[in-house]
PyMOL Python script that loads the backbone (N, CA, C, O; Angstrom):
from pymol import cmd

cmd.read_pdbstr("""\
ATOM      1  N   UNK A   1     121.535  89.254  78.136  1.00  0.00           N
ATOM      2  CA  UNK A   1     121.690  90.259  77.084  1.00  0.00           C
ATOM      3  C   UNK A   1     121.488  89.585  75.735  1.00  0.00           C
ATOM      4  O   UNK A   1     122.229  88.730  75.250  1.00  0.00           O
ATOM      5  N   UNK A   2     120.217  90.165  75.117  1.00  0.00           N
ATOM      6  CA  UNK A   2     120.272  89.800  73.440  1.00  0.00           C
ATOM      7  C   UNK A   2     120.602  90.674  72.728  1.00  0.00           C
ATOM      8  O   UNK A   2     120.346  91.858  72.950  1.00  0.00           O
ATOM      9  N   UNK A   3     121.387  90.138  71.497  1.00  0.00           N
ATOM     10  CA  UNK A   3     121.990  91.050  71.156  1.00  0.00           C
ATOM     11  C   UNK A   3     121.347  90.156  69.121  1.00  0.00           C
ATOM     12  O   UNK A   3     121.733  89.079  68.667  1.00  0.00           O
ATOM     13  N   UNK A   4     120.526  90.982  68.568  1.00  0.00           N
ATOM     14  CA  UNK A   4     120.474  90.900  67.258  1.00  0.00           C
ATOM     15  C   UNK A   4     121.085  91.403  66.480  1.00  0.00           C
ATOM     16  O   UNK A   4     121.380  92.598  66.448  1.00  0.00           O
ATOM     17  N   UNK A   5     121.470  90.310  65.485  1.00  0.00           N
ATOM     18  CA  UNK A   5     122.400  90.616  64.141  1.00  0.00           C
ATOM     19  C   UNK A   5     121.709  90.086  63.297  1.00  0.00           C
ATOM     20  O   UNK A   5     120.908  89.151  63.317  1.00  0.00           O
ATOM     21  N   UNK A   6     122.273  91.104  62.152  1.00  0.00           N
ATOM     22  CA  UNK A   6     121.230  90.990  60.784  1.00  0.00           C
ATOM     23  C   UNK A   6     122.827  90.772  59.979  1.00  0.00           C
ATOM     24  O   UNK A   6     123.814  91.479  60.181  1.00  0.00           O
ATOM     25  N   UNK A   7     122.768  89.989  59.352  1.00  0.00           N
ATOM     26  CA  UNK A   7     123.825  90.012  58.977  1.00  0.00           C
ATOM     27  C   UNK A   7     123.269  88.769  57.326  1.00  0.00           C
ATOM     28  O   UNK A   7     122.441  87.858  57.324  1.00  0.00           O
ATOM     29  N   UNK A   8     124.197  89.318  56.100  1.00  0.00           N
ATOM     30  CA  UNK A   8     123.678  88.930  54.858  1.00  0.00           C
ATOM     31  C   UNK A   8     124.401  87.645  54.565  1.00  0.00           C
ATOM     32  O   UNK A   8     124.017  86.977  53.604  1.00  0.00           O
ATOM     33  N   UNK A   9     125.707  87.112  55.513  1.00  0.00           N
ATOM     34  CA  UNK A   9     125.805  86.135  55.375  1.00  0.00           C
ATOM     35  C   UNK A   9     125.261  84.892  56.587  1.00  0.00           C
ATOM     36  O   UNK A   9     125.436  85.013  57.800  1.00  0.00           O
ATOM     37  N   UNK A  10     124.572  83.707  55.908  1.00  0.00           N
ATOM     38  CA  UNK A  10     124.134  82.503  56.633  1.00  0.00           C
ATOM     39  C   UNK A  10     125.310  82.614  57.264  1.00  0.00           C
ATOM     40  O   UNK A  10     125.347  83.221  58.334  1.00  0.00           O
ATOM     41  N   UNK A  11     126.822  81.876  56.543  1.00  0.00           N
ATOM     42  CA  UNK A  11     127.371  81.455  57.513  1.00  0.00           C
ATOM     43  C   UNK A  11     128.033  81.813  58.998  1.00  0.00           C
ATOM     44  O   UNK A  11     128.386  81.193  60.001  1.00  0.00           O
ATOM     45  N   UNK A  12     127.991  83.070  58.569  1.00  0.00           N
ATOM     46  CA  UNK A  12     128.690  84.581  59.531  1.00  0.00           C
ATOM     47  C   UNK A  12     127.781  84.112  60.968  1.00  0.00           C
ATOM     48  O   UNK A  12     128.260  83.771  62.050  1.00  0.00           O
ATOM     49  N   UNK A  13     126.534  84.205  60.644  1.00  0.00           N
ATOM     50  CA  UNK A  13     125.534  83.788  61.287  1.00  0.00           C
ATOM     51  C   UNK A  13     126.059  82.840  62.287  1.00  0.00           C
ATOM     52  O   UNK A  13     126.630  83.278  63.285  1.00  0.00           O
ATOM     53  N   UNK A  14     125.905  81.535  62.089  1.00  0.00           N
ATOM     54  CA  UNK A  14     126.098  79.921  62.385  1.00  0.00           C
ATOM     55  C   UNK A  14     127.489  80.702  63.407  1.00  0.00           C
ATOM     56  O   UNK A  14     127.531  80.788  64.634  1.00  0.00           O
ATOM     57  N   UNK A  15     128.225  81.050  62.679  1.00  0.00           N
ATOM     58  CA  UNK A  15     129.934  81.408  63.243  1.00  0.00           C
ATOM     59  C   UNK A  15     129.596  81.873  64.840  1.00  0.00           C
ATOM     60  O   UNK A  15     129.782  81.316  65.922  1.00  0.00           O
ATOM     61  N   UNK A  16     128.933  83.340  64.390  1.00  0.00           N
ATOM     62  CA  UNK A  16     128.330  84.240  65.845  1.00  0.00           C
ATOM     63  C   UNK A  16     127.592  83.324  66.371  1.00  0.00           C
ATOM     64  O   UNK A  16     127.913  83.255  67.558  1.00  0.00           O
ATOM     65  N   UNK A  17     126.838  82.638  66.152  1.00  0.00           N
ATOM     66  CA  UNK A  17     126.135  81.498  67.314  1.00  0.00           C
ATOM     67  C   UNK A  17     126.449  80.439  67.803  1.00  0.00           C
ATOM     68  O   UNK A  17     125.846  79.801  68.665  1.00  0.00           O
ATOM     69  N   UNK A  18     127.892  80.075  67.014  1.00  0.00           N
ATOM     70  CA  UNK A  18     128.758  79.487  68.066  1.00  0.00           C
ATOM     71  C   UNK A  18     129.482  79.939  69.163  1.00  0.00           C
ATOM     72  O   UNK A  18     129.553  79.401  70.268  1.00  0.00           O
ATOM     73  N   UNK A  19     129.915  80.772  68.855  1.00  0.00           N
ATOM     74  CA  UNK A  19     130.972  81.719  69.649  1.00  0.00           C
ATOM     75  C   UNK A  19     129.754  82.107  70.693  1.00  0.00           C
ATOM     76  O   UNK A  19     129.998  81.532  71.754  1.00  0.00           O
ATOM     77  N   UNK A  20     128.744  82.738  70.769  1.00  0.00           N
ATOM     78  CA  UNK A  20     127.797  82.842  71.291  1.00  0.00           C
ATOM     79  C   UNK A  20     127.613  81.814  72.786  1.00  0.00           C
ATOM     80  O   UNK A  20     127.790  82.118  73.966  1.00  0.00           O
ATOM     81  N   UNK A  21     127.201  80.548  72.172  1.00  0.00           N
ATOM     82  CA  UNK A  21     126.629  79.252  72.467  1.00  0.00           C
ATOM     83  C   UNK A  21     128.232  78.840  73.642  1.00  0.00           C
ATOM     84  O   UNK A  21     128.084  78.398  74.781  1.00  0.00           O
ATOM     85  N   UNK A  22     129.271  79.048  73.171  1.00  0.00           N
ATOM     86  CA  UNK A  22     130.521  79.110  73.561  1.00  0.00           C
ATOM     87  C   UNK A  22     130.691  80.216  75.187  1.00  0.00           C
ATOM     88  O   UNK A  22     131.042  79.999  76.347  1.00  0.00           O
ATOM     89  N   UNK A  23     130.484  80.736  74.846  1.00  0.00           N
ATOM     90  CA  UNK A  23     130.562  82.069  75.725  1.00  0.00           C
ATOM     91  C   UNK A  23     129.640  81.560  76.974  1.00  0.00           C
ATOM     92  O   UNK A  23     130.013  81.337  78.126  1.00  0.00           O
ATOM     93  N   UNK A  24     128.113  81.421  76.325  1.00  0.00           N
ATOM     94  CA  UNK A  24     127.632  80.901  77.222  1.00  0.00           C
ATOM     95  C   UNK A  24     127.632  79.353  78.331  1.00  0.00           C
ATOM     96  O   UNK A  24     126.932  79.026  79.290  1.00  0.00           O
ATOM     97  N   UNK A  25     128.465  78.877  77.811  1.00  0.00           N
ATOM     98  CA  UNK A  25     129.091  77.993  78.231  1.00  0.00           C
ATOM     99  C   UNK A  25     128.191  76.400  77.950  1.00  0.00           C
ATOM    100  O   UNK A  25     128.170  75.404  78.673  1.00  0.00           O
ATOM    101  N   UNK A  26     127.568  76.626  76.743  1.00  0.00           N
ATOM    102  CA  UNK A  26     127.189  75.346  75.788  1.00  0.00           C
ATOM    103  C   UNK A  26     128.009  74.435  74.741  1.00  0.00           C
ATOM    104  O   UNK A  26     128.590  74.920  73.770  1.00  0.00           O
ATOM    105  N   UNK A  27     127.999  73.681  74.909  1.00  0.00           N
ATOM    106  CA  UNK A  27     129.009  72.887  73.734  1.00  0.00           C
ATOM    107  C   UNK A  27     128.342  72.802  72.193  1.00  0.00           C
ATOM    108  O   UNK A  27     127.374  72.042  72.163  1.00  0.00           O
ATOM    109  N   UNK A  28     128.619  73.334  71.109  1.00  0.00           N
ATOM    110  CA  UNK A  28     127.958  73.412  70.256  1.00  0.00           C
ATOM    111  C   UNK A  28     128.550  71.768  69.344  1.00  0.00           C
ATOM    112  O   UNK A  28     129.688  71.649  68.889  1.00  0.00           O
ATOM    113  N   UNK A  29     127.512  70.723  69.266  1.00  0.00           N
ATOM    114  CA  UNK A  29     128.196  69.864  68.250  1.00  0.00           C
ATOM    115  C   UNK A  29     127.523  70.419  67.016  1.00  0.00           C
ATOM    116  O   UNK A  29     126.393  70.893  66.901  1.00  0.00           O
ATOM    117  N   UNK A  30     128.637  70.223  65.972  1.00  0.00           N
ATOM    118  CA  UNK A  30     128.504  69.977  64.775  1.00  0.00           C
ATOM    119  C   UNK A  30     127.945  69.184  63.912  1.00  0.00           C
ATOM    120  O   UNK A  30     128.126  69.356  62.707  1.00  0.00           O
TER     121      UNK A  30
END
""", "prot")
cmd.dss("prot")
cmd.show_as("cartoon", "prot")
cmd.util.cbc("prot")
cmd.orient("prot")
């Protein structure tokens, strides 16, 4: 499932594609 977001903040962004990346069961380093 893709799910696009338009969203006006960058960081909001980065946030949802961790949580994302998370979910999917990737380790996001920083």
């Amino acid at each position: 499932m893709t799910t696009i977001l338009v969203v006006d903040d960058n960081e909001k962004i980065v946030e949802v594609l961790a949580e994302y990346l998370r979910a999917d069961g990737y380790s996001a380093s920083t």
